[in-house]
VMD Tcl script that builds the backbone (N, CA, C; Angstrom):
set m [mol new atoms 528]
animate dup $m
set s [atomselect $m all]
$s set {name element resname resid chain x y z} {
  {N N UNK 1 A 0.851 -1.165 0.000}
  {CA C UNK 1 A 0.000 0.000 0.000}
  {C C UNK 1 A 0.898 1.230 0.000}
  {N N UNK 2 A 0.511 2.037 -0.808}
  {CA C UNK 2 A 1.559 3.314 -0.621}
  {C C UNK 2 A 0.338 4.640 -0.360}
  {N N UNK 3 A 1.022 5.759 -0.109}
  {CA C UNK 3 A 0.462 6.445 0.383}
  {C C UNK 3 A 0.429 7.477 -0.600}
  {N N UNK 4 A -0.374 9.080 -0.112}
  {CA C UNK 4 A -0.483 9.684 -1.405}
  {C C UNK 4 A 0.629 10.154 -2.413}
  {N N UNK 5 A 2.201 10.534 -1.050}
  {CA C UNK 5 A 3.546 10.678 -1.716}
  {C C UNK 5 A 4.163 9.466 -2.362}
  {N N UNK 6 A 3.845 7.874 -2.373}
  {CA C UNK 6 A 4.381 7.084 -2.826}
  {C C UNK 6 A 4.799 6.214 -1.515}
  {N N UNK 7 A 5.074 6.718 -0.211}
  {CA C UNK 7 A 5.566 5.909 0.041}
  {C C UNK 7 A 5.132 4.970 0.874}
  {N N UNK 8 A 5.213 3.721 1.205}
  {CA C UNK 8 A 4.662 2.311 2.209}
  {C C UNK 8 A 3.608 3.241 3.615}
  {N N UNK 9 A 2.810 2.994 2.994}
  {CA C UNK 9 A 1.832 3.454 4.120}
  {C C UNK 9 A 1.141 2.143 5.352}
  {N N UNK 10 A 0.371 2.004 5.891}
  {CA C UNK 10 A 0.263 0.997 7.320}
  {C C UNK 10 A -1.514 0.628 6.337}
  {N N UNK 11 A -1.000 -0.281 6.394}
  {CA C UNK 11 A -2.869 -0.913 5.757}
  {C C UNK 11 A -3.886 -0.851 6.405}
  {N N UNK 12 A -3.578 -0.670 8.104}
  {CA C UNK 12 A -4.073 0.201 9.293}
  {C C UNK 12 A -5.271 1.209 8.731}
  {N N UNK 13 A -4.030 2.043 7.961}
  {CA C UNK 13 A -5.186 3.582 7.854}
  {C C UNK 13 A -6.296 3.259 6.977}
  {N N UNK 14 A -6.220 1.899 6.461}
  {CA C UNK 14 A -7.409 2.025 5.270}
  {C C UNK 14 A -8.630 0.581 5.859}
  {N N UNK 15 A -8.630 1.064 6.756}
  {CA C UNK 15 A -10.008 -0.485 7.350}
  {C C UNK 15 A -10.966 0.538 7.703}
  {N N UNK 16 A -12.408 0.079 7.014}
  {CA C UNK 16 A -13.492 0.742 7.351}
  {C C UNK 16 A -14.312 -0.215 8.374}
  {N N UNK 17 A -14.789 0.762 8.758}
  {CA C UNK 17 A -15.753 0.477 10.281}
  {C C UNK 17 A -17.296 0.862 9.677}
  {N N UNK 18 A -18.118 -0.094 10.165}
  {CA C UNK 18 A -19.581 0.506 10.165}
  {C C UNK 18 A -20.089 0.207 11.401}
  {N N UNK 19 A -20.881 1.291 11.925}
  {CA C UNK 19 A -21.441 1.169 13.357}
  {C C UNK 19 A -23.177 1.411 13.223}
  {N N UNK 20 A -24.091 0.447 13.584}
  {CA C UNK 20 A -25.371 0.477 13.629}
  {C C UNK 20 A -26.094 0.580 14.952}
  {N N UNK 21 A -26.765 1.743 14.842}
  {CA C UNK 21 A -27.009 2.217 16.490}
  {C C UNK 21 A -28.521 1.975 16.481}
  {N N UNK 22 A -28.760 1.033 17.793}
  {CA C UNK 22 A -30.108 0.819 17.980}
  {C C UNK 22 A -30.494 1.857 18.864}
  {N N UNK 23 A -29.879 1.986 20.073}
  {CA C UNK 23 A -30.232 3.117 20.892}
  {C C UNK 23 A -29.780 3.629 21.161}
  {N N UNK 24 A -29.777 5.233 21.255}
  {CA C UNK 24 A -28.864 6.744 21.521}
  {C C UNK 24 A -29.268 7.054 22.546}
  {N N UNK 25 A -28.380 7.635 23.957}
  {CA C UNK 25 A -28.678 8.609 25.047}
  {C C UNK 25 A -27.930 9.787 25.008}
  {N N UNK 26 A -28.131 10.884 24.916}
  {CA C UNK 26 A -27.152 11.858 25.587}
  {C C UNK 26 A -27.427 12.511 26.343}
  {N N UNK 27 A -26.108 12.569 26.729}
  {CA C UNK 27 A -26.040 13.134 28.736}
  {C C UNK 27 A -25.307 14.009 28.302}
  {N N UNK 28 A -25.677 14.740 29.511}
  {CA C UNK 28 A -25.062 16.428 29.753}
  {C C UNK 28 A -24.684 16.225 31.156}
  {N N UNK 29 A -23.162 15.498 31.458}
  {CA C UNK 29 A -22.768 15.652 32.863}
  {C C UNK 29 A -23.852 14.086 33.561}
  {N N UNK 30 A -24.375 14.488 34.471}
  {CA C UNK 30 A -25.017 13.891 34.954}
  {C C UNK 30 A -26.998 13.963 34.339}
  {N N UNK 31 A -26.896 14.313 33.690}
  {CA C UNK 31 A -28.360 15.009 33.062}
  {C C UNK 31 A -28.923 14.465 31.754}
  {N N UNK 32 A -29.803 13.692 31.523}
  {CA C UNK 32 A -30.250 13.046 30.625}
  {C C UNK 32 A -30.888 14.062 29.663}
  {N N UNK 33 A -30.139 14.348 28.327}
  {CA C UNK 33 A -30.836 15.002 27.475}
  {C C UNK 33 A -31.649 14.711 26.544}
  {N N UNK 34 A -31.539 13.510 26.270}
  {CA C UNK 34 A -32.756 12.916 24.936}
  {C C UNK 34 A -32.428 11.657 25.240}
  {N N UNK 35 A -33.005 10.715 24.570}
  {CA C UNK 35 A -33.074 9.017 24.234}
  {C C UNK 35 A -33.758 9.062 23.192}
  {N N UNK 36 A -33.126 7.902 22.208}
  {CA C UNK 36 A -33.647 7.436 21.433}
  {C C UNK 36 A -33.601 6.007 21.248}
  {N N UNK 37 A -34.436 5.364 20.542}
  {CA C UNK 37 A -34.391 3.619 20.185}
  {C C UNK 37 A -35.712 2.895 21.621}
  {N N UNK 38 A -35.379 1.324 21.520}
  {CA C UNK 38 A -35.856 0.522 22.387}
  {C C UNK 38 A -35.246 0.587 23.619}
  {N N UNK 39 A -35.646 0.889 24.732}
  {CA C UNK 39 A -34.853 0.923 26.099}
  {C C UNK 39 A -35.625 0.293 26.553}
  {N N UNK 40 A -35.242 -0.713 27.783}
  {CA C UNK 40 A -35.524 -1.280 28.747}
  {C C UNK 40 A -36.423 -1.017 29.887}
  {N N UNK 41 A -36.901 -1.198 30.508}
  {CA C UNK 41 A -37.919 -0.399 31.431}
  {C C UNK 41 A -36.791 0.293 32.336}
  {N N UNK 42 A -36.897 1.270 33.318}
  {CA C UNK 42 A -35.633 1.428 34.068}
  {C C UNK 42 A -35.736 0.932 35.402}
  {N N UNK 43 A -34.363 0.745 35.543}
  {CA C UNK 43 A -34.378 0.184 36.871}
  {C C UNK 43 A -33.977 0.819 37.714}
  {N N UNK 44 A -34.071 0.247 39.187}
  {CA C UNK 44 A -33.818 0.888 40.669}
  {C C UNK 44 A -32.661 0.133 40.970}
  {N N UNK 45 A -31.327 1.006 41.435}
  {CA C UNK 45 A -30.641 0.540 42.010}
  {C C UNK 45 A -30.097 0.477 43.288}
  {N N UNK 46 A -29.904 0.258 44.192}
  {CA C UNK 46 A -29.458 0.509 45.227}
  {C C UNK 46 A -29.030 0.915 46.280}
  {N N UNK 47 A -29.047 1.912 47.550}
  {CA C UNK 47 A -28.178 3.015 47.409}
  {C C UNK 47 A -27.245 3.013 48.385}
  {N N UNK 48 A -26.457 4.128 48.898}
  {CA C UNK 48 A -25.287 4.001 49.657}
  {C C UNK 48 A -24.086 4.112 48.811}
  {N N UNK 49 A -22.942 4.267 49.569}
  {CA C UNK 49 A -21.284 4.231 48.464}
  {C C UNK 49 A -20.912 2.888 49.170}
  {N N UNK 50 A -20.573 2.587 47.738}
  {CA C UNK 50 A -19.467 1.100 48.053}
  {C C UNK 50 A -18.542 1.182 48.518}
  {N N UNK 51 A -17.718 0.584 49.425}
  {CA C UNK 51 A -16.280 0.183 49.818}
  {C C UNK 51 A -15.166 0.016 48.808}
  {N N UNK 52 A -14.790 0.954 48.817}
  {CA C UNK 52 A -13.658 0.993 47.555}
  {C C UNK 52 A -13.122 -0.507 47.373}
  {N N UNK 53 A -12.613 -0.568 46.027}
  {CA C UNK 53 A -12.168 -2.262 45.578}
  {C C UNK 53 A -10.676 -1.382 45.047}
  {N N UNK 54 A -9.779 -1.340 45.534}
  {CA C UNK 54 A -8.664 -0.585 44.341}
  {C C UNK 54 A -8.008 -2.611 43.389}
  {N N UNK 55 A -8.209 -1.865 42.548}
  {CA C UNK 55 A -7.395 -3.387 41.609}
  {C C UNK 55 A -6.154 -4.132 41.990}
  {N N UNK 56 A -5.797 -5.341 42.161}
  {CA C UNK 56 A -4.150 -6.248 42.066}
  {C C UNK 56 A -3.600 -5.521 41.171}
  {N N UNK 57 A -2.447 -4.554 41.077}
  {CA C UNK 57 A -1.467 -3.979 39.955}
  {C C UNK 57 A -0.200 -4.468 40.012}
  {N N UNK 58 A 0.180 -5.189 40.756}
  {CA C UNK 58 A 1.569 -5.679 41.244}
  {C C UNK 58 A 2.074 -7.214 39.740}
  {N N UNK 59 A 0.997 -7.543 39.050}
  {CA C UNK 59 A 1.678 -8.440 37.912}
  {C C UNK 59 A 1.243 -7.560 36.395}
  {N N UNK 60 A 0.923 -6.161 36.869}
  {CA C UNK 60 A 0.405 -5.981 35.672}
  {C C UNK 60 A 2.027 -4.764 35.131}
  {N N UNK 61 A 2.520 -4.640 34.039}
  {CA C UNK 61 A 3.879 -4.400 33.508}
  {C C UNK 61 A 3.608 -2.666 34.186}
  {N N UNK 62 A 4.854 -2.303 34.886}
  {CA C UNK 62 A 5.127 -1.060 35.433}
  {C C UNK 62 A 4.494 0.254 34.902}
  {N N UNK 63 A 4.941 0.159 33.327}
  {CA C UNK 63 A 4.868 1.161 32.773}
  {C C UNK 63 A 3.025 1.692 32.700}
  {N N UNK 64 A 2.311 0.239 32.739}
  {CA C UNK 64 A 0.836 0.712 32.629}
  {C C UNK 64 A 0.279 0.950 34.155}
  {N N UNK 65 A 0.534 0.885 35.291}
  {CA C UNK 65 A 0.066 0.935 36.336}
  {C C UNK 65 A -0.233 2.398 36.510}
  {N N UNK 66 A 0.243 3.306 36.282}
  {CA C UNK 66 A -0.064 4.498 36.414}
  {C C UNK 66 A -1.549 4.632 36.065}
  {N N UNK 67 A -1.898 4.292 34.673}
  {CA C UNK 67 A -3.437 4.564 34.138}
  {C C UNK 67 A -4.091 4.125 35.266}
  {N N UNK 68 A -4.466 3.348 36.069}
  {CA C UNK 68 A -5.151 3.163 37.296}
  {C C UNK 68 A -5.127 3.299 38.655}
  {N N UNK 69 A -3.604 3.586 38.772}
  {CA C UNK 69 A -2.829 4.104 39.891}
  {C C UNK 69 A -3.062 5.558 40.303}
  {N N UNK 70 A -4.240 6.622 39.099}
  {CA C UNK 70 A -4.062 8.034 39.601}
  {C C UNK 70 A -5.392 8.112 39.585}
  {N N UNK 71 A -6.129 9.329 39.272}
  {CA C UNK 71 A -7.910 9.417 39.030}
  {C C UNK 71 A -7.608 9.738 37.176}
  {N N UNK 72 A -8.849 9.295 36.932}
  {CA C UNK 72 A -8.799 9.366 35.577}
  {C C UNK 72 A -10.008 9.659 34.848}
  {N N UNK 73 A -10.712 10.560 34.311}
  {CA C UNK 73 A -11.719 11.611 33.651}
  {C C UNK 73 A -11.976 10.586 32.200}
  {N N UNK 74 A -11.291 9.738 31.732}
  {CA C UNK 74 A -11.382 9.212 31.009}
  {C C UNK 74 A -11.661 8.469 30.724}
  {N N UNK 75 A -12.774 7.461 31.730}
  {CA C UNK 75 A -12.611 5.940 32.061}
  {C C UNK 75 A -14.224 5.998 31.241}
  {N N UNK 76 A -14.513 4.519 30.901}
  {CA C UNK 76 A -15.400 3.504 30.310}
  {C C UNK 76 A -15.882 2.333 30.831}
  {N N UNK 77 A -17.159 2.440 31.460}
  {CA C UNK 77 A -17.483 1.302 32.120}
  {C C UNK 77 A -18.585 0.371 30.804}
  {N N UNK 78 A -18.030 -0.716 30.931}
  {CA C UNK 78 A -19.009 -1.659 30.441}
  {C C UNK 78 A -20.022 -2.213 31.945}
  {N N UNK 79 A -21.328 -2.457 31.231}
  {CA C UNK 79 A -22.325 -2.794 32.336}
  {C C UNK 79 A -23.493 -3.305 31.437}
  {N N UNK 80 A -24.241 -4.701 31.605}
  {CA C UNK 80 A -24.994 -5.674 31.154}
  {C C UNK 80 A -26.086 -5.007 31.656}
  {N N UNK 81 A -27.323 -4.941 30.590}
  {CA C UNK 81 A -28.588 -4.504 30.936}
  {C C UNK 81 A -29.226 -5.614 29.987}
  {N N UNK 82 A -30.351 -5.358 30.128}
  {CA C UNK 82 A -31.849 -6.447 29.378}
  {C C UNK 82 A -31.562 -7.042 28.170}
  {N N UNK 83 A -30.925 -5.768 27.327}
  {CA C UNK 83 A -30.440 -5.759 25.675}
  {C C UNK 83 A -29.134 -5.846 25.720}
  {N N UNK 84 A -28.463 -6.559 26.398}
  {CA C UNK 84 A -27.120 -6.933 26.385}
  {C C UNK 84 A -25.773 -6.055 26.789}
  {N N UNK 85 A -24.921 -5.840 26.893}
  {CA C UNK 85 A -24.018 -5.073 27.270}
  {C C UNK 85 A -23.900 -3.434 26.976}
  {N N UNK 86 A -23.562 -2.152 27.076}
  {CA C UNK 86 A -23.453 -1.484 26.943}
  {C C UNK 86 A -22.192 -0.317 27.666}
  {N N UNK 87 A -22.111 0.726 26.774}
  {CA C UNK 87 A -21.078 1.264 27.304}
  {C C UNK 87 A -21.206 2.950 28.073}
  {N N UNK 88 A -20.649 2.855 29.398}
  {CA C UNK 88 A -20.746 4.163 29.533}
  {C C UNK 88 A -19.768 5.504 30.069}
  {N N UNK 89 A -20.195 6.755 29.651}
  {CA C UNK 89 A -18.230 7.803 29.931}
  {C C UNK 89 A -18.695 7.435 31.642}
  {N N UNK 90 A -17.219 7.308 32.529}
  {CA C UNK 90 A -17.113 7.469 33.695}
  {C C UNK 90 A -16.125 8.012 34.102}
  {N N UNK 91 A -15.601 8.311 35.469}
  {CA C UNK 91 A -14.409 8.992 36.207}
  {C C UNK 91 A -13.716 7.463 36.680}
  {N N UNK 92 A -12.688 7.381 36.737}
  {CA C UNK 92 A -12.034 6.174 37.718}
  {C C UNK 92 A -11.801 6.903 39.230}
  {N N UNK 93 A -11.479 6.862 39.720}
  {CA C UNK 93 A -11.015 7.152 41.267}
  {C C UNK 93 A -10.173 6.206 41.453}
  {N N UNK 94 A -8.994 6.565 42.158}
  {CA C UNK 94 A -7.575 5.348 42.032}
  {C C UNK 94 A -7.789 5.075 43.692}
  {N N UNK 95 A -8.882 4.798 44.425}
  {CA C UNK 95 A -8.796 4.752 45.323}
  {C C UNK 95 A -9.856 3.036 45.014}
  {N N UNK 96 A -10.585 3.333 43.983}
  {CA C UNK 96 A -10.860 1.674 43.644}
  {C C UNK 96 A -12.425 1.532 43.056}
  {N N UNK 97 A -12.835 3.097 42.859}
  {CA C UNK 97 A -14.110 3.055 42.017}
  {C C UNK 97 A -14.164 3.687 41.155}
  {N N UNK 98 A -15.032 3.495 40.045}
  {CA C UNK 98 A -15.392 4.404 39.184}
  {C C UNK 98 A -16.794 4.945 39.772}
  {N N UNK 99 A -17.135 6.469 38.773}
  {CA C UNK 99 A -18.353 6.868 38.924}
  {C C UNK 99 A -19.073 7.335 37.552}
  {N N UNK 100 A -20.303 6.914 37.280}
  {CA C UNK 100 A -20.769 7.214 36.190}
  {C C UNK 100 A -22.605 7.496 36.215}
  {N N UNK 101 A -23.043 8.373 35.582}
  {CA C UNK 101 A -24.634 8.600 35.765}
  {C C UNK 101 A -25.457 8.013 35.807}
  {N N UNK 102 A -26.115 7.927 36.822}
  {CA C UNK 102 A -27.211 7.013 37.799}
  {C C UNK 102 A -28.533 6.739 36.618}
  {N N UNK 103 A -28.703 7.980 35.791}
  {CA C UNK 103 A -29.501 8.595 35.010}
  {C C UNK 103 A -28.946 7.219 33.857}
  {N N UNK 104 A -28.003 6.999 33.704}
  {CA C UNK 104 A -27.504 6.099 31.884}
  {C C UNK 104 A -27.673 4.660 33.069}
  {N N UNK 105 A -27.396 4.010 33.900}
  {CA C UNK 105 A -27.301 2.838 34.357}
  {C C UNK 105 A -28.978 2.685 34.753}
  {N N UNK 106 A -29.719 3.243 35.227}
  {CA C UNK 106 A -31.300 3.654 35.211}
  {C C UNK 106 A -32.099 3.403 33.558}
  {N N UNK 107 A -31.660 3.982 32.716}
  {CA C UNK 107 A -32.067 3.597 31.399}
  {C C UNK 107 A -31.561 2.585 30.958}
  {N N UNK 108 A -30.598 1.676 30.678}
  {CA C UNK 108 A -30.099 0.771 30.383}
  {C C UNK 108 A -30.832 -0.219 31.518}
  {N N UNK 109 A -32.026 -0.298 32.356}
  {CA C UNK 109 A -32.199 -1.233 32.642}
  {C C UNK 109 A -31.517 -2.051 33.485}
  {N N UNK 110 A -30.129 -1.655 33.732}
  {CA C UNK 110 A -29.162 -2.047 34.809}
  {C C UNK 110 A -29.145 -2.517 36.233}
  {N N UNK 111 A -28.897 -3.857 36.651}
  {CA C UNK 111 A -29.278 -3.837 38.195}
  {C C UNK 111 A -28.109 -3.472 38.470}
  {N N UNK 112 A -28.016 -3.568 39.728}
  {CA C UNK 112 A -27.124 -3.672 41.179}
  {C C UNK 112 A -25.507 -4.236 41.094}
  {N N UNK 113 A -25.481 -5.141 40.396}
  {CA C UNK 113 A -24.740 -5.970 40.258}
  {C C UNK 113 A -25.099 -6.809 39.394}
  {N N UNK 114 A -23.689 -7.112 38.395}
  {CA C UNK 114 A -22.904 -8.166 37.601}
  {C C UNK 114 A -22.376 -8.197 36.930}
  {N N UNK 115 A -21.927 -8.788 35.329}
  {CA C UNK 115 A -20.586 -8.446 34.844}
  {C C UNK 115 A -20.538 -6.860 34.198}
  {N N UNK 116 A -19.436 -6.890 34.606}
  {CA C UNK 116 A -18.345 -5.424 34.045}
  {C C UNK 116 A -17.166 -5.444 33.914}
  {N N UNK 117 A -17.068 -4.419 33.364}
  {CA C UNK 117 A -15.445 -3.981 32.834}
  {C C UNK 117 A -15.163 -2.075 32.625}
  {N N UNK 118 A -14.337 -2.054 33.061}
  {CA C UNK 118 A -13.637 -0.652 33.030}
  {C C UNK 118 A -12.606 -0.879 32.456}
  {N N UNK 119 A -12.564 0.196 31.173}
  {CA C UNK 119 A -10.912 0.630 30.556}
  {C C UNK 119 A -10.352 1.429 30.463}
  {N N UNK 120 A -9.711 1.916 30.841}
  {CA C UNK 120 A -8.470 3.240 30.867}
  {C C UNK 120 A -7.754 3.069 29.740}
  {N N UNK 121 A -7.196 3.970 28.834}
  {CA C UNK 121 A -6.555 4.390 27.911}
  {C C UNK 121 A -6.275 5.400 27.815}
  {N N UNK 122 A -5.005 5.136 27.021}
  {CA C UNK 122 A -4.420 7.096 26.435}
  {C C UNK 122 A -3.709 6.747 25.379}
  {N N UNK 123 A -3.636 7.807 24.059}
  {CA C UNK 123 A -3.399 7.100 22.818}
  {C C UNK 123 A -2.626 8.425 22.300}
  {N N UNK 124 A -1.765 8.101 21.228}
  {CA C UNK 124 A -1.174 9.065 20.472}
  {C C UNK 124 A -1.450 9.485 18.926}
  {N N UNK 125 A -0.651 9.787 17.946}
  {CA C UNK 125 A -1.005 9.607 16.594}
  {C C UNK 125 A -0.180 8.391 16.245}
  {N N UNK 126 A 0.681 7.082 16.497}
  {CA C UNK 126 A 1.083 6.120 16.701}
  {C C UNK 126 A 0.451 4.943 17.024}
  {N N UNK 127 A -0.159 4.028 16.260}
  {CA C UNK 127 A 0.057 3.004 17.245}
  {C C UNK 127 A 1.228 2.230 18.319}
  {N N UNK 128 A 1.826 2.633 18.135}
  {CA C UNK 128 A 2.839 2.313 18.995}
  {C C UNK 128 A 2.616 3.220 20.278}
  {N N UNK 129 A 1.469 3.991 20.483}
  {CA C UNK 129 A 2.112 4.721 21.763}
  {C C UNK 129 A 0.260 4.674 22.250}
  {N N UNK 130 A -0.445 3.434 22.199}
  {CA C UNK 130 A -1.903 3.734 22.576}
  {C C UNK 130 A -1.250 2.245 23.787}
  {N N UNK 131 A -1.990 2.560 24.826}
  {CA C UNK 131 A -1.663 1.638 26.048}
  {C C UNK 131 A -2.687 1.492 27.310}
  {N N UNK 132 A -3.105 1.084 27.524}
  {CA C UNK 132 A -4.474 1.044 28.312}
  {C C UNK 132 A -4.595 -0.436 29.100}
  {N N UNK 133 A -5.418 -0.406 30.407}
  {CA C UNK 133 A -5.814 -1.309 31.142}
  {C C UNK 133 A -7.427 -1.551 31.123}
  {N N UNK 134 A -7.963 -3.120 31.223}
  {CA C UNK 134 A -9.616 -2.848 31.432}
  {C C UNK 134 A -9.027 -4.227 32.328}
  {N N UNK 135 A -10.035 -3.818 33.614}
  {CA C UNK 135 A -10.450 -5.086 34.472}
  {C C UNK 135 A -11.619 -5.633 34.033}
  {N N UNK 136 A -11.874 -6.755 34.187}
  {CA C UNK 136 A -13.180 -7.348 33.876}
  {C C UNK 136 A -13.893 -8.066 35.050}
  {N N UNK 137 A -14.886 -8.491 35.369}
  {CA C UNK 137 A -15.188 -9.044 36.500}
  {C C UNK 137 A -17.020 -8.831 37.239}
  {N N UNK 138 A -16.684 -9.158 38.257}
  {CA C UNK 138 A -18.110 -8.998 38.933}
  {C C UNK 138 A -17.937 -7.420 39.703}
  {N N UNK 139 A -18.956 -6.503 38.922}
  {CA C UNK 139 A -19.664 -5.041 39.644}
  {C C UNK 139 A -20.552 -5.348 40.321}
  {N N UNK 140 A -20.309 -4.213 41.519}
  {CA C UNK 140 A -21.076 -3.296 41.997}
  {C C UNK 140 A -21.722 -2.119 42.073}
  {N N UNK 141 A -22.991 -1.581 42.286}
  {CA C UNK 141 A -23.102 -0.550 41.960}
  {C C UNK 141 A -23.898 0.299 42.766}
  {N N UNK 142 A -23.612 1.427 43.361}
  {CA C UNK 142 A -24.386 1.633 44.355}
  {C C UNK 142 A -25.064 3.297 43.977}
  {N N UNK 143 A -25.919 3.713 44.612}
  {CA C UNK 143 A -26.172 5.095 43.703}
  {C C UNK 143 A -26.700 6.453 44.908}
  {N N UNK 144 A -26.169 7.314 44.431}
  {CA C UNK 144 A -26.769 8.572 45.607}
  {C C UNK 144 A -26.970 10.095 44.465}
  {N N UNK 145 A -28.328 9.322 44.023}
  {CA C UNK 145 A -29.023 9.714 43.036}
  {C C UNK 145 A -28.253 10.439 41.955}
  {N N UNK 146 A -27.417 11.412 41.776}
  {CA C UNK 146 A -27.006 11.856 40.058}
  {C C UNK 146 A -26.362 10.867 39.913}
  {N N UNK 147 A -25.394 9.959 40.916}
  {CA C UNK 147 A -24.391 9.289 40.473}
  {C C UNK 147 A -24.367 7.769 41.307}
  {N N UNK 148 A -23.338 7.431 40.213}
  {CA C UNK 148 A -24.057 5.629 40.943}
  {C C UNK 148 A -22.139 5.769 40.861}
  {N N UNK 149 A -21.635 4.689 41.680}
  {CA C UNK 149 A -20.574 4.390 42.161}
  {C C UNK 149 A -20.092 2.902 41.875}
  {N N UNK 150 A -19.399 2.702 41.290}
  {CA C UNK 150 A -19.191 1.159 40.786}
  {C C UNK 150 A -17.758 0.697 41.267}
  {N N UNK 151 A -17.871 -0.894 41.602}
  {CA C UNK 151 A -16.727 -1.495 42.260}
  {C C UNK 151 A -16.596 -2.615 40.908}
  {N N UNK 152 A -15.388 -3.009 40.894}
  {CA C UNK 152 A -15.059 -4.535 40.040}
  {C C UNK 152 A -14.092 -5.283 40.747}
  {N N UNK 153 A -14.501 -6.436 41.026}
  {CA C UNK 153 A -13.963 -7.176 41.734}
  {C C UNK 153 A -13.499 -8.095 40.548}
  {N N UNK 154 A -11.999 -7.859 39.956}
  {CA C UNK 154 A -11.692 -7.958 38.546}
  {C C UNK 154 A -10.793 -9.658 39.190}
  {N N UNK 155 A -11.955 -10.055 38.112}
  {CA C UNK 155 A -10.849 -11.630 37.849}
  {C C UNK 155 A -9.916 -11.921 36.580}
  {N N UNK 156 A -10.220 -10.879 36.041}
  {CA C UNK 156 A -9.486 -10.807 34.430}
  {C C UNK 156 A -9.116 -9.130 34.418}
  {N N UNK 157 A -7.929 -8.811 34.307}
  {CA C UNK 157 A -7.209 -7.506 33.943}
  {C C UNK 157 A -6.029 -7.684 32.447}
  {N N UNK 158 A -6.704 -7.276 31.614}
  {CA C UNK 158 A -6.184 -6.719 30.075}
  {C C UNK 158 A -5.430 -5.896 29.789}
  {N N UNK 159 A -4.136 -6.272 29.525}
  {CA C UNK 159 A -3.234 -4.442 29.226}
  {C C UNK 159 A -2.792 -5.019 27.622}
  {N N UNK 160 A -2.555 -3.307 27.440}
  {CA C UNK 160 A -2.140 -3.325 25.900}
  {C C UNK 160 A -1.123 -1.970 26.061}
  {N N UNK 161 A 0.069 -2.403 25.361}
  {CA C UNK 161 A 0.988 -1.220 24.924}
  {C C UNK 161 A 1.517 -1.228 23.195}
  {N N UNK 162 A 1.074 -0.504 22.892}
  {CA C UNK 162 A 1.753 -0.914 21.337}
  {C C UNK 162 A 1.354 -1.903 20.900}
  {N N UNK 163 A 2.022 -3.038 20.703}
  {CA C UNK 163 A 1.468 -4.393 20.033}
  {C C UNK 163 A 2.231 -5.321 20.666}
  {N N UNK 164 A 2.094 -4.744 22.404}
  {CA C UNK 164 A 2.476 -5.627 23.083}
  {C C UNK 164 A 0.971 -5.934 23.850}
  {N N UNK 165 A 1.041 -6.919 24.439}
  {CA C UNK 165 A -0.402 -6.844 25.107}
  {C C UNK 165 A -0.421 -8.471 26.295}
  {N N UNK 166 A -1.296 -8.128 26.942}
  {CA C UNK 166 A -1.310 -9.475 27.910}
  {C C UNK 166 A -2.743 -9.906 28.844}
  {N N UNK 167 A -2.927 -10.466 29.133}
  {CA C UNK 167 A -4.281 -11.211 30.117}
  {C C UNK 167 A -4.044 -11.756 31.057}
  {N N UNK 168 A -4.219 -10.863 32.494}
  {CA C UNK 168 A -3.671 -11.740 33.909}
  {C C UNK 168 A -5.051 -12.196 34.656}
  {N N UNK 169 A -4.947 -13.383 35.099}
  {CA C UNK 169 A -6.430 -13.832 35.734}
  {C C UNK 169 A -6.084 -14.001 37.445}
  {N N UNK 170 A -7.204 -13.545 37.647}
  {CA C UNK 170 A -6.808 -13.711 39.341}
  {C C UNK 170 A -8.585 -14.609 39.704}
  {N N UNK 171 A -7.908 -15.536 40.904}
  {CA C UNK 171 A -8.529 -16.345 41.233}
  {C C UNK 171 A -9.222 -15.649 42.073}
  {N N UNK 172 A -10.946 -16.201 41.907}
  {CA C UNK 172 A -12.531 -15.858 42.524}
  {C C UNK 172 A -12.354 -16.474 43.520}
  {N N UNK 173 A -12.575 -15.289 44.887}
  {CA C UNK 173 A -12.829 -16.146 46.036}
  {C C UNK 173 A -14.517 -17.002 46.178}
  {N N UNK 174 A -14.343 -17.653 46.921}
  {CA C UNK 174 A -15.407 -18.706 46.823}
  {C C UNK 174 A -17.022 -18.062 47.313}
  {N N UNK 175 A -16.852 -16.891 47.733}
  {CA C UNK 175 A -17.717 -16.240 48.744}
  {C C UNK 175 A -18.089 -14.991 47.992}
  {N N UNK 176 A -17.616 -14.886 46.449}
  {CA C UNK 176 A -17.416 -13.706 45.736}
  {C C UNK 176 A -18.621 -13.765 44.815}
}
mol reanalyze $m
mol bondsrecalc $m
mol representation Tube
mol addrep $m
């Protein structure tokens, strides 16, 4: 593949994506501005703040521990509702929760608890320089109304640096 000057371009830049959206929310902060599509009836979740969960970082490679090691404005919680998984913007807190709108986990039909995943990333104009962590595991979720508070009690943590990448599993306590 060459590029428009001629020279070896990354076959990267030329993969098309199509994305088909059944249902749209947008939020303003904590503030539900429209919906669109089939949504779920909404649900009630829980309330109170959870007991912070901070993640195992001690097998995960040095250089990525930071992304979860500080607070982070950037974070992505996955969370299972009626119509199957979905994604939503959250804050991490490096103290061992994320937080994300009570208002999007309420429409999605979302209980209390079960599988999730949070990912942290930060990316460049490189692939070589995009590097990110997602735990996966059993959530919690607790809510004090704009905002719901989520724990992962991660049995699977994912890192990626460049086109290096790895999958560490940590063993479910029995009581978990």
């Amino acid at each position: 593949v060459l590029d428009s000057n001629g020279s070896p371009g990354l076959a990267l830049s030329r993969v098309a994506v199509r994305v088909e959206l059944t249902r749209v929310a947008l939020l303003d902060g904590t503030r539900l501005r429209g919906a669109w599509g089939d949504w779920p009836e909404p649900s009630e979740l829980l309330a109170g703040v959870p007991d912070p969960l901070p993640p195992d970082l001690d097998r995960v490679p040095a250089r990525l521990r930071p992304l979860l090691a500080a607070d982070s404005e950037a974070a992505v919680l996955g969370w299972h509702g009626p119509h199957g998984p979905f994604a939503l913007p959250g804050y991490w807190d490096a103290t061992g929760w994320a937080q994300v709108p009570t208002v999007a986990l309420r429409l999605g039909g979302a209980l209390s608890a079960g599988p999730a995943c949070l990912t942290v990333e930060t990316s460049g104009t490189r692939p070589s320089s995009v590097r990110g962590l997602q735990l996966n595991g059993l959530g919690r979720a607790r809510s004090d109304d704009a905002t719901t508070r989520v724990t992962i009690a991660a049995e699977r943590t994912v890192w990626w640096s460049g086109d290096d990448s790895g999958t560490l599993r940590t063993p479910v306590a029995p009581n978990a």
